[in-house]
N, C-alpha and C positions, 0 to 999 in steps of 0.2 A: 073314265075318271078314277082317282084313287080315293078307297075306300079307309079315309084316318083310322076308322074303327079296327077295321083289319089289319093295318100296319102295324098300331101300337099293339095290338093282340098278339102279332107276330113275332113283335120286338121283346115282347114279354118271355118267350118260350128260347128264341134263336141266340139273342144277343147274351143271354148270361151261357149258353150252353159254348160259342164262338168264344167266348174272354177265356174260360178255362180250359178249352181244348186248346187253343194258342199258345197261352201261357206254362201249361205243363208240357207242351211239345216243343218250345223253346228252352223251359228250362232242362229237360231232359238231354239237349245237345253240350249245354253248358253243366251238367254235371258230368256226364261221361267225357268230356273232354277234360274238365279238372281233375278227373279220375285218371287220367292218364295222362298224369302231367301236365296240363296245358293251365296256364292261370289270366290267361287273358279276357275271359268271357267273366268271371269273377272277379279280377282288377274291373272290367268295364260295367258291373254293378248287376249283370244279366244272370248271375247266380241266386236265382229271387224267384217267390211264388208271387211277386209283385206284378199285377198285369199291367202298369204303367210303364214298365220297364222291358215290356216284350211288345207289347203291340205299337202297329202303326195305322194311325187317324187314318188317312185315305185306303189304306191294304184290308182295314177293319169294316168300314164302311160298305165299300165293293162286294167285299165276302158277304156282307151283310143283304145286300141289293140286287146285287148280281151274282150270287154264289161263283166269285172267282175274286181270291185278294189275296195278303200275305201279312205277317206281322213281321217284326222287326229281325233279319238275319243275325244269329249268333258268332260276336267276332271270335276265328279259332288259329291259333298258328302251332301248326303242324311240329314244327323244328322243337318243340319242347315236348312232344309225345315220344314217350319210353316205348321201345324196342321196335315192331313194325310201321312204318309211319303211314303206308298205304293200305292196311290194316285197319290203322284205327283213323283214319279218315271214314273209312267208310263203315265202320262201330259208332261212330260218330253222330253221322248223318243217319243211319237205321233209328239211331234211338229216337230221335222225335216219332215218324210212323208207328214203330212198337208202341210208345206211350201211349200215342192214340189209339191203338189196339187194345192196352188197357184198360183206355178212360171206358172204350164202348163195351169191354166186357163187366168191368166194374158196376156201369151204368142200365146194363143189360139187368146184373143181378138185382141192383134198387128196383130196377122197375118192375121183375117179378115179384118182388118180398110185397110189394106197394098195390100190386096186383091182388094178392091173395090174402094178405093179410090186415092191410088199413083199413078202415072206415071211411065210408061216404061222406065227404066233404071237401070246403072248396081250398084249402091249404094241398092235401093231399091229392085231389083233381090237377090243381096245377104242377107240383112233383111230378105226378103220373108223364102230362104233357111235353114237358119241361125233359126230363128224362129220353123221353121217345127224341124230340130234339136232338137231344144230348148224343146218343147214339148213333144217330144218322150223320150227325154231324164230325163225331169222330172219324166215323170209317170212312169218310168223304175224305178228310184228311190224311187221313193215312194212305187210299188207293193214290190220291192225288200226287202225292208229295212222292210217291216211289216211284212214279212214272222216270221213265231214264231223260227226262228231259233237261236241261242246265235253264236256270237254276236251283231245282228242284234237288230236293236229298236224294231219287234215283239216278240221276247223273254220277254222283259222287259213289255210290253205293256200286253202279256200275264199273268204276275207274278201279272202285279196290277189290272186284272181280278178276277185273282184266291183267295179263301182266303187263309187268311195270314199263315194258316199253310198249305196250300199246296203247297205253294211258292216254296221250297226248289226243288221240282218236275222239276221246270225249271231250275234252275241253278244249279241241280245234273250233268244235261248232258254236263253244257256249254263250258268243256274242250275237247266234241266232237265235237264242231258246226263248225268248220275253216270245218275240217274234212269232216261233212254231206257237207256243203256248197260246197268244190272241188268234191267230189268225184258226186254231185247232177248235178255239172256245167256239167264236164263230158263226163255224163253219156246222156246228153242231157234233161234231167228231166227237168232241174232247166228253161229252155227257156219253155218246155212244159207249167209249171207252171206260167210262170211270162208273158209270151206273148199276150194269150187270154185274159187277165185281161188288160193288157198295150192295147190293143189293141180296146178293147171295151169301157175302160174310152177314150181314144182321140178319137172314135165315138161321145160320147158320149157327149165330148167338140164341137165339131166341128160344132152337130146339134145344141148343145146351140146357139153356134154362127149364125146360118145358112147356114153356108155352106154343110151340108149334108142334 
């Protein structure tokens, strides 16, 4: 049976640490794409640390319940990017991941400073928790979202790898990728794959830090 107490305990630490990671990994595609000419994602209002404007109800939820969702895609059109356009496709798509790479390094240093420096108490207990969240949750994201799968920003990030006539190669398959993606989740794969990797970058932050 579910345990309310535990849910809304749950909700308390995951759901604000998931709005902010969303939201500045959306916005992050929509500034680097304004930055390079594109004013689409900004005409469409997605140029915002507003997280009503990046997330999506059902993609929020799932992530939330099921650690597997999405928030809302950033509309981008390429034809208005200044000089490489396969390039900054995939400059594009990297920056959400990077930014998640930020939030958990950023989020890493809070929770050392919170660590060694705060006083015992329940503001700063929750920080602490809320934090640790925070980080896991980032680098979940960011492993996730680079996998080369469509629609995932590694699909894209792989195209502006590849050259330009091989390109079609990845987005031949991209009307399987939901697809691979469920049946990978599953199958239990997709955790094999995304864990040991989430796992060893938050080492990885931590010893930065010093506390490992």
């Amino acid at each position: 049976m579910f345990n309310i107490n535990s849910i809304i305990s749950n909700l308390l630490f995951t759901l604000p640490a998931i709005v902010i990671a969303l939201t500045f990994h959306e916005y992050a595609h929509a500034r680097v794409a304004y930055a390079f000419g594109d004013m689409t994602a900004k005409n469409a209002g997605r140029l915002t640390l507003n997280p009503f404007k990046h997330l999506d109800l059902v993609g929020t939820l799932l992530l939330i319940f099921a650690s597997f969702g999405w928030a809302k895609p950033v509309p981008i059109n390429p034809f208005f990017f200044r000089g490489n356009r396969q390039r900054k496709i995939m400059l594009v798509s990297l920056a959400g991941p990077l930014m998640n790479l930020l939030e958990a390094l950023v989020g890493a240093i809070l929770y050392t400073l919170i660590y060694h420096f705060a006083p015992y108490n329940s503001v700063f207990n929750y920080l602490y928790n809320l934090l640790y969240y925070f980080i896991q949750i980032n680098i979940i994201l960011a492993v996730f979202n680079i996998l080369p799968i469509s629609p995932l920003d590694g699909s894209k990030i792989l195209a502006g790898l590849l050259p330009y006539d091989k390109m079609e190669i990845v987005f031949k398959y991209e009307r399987y990728g939901m697809f691979i993606l469920i049946a990978l989740m599953f199958t239990g794969i997709l955790g094999k794959i995304i864990m040991p990797i989430t796992s060893a970058i938050f080492t990885l932050l931590m010893r930065l830090c010093g506390l490992y």
